[in-house]
Short mmCIF file of the C-alpha atoms (twelve columns), coordinates in Angstrom:
data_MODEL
# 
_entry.id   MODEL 
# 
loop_
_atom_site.group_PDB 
_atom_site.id 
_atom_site.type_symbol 
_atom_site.label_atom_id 
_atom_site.label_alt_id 
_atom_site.label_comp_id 
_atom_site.label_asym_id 
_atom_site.label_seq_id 
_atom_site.Cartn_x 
_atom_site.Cartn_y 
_atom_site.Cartn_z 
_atom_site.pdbx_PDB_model_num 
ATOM 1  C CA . UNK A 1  2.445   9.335   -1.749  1 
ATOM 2  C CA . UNK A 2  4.622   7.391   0.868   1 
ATOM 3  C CA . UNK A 3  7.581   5.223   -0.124  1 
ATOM 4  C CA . UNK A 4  9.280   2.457   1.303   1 
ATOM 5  C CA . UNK A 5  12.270  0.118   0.292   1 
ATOM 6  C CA . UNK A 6  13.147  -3.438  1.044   1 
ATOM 7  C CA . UNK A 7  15.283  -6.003  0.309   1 
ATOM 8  C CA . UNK A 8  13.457  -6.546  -3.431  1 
ATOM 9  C CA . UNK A 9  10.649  -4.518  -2.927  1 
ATOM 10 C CA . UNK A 10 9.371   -1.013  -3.021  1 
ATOM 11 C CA . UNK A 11 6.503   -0.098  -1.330  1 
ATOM 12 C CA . UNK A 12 4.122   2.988   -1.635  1 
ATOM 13 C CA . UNK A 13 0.982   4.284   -0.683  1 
ATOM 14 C CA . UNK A 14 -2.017  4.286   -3.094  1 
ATOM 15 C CA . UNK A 15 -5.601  4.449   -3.543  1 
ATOM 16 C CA . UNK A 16 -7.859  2.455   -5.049  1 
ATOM 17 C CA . UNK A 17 -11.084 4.067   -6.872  1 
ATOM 18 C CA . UNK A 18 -14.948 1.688   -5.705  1 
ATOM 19 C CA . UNK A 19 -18.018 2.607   -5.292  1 
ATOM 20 C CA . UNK A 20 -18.838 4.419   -2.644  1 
ATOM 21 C CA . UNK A 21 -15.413 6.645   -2.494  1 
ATOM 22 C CA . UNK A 22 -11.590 5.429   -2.410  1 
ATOM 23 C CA . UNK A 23 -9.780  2.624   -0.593  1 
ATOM 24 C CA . UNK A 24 -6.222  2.797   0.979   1 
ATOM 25 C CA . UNK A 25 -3.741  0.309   -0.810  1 
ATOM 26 C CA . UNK A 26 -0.311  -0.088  -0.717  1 
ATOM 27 C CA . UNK A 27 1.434   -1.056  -4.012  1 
ATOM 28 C CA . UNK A 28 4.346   -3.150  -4.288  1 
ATOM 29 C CA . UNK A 29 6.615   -3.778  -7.277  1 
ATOM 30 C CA . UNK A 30 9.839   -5.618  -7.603  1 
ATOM 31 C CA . UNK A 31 12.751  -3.490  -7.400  1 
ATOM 32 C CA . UNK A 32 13.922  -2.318  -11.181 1 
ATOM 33 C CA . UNK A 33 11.644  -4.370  -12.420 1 
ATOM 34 C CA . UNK A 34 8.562   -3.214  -14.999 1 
ATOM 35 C CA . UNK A 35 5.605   -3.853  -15.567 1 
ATOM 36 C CA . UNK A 36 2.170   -2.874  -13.280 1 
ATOM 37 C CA . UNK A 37 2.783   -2.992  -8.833  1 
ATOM 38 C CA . UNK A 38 0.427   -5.367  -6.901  1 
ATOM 39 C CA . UNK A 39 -2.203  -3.111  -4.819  1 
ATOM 40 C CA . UNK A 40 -3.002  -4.641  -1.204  1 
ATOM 41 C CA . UNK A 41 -6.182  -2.757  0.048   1 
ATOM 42 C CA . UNK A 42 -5.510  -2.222  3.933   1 
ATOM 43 C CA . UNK A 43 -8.124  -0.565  6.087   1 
ATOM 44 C CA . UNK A 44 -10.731 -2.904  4.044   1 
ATOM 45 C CA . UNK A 45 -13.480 -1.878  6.208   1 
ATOM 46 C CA . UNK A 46 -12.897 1.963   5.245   1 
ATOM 47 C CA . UNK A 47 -13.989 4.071   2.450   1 
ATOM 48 C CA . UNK A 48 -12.818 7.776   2.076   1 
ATOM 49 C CA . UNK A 49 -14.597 10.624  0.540   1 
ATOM 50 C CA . UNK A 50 -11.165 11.661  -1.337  1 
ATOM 51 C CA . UNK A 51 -8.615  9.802   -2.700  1 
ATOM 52 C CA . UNK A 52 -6.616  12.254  -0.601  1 
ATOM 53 C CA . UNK A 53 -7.611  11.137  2.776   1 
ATOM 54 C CA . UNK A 54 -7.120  7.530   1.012   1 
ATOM 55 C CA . UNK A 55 -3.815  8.285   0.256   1 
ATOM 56 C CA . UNK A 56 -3.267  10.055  4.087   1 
ATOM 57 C CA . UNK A 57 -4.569  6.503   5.528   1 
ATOM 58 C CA . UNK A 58 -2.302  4.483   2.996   1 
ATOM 59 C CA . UNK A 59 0.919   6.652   4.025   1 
ATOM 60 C CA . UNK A 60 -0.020  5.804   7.782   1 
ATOM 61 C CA . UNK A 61 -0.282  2.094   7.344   1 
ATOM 62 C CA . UNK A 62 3.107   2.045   5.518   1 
ATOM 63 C CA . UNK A 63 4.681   2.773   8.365   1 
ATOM 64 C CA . UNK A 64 3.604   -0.201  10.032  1 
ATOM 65 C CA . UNK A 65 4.864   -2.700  7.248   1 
ATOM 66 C CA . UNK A 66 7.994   -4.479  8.342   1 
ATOM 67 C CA . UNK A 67 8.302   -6.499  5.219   1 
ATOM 68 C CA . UNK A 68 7.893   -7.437  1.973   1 
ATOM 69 C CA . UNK A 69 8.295   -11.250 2.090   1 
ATOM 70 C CA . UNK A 70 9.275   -13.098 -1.537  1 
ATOM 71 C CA . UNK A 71 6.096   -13.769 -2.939  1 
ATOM 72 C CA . UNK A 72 5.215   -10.049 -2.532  1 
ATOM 73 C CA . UNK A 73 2.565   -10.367 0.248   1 
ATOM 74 C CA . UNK A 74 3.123   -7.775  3.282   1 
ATOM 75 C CA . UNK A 75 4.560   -8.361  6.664   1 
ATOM 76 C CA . UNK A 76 2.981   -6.025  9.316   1 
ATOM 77 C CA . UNK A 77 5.319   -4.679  12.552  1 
ATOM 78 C CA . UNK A 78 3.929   -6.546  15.526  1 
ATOM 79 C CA . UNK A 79 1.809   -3.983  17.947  1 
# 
């Protein structure tokens, strides 16, 4: 699992259990706040065979977020 801090926001990598294997998500939750993270699937039109290569793909897409913006929805780094 990847990590990544913002302004008000931590981000980290995360997979997300479907049919038909796992999903790469990145979860974001308030900073010191409770209570359950938001999961964004990324790389919708992928499905992994282990939630470790989910997790791998997740980790590599974190690195492209720039942002968290205030309503919690992600801001990518232009290419």
């Amino acid at each position: 699992m990847a990590r990544k801090e913002f302004a008000h926001y931590e981000a980290v990598s995360a997979v997300v259990p479907g049919e038909g294997g796992y999903s790469a998500a990145i979860a974001v939750k308030a900073l010191g706040a409770s209570g359950a993270p938001r999961f964004h699937t990324v790389l919708n039109e992928q499905k992994f065979k282990t939630a470790h290569d989910a997790d791998q793909a997740a980790a590599q897409q974190l690195e492209q977020l720039a942002d968290v913006d205030q309503d919690g929805e992600l801001s990518w780094k232009a290419d």
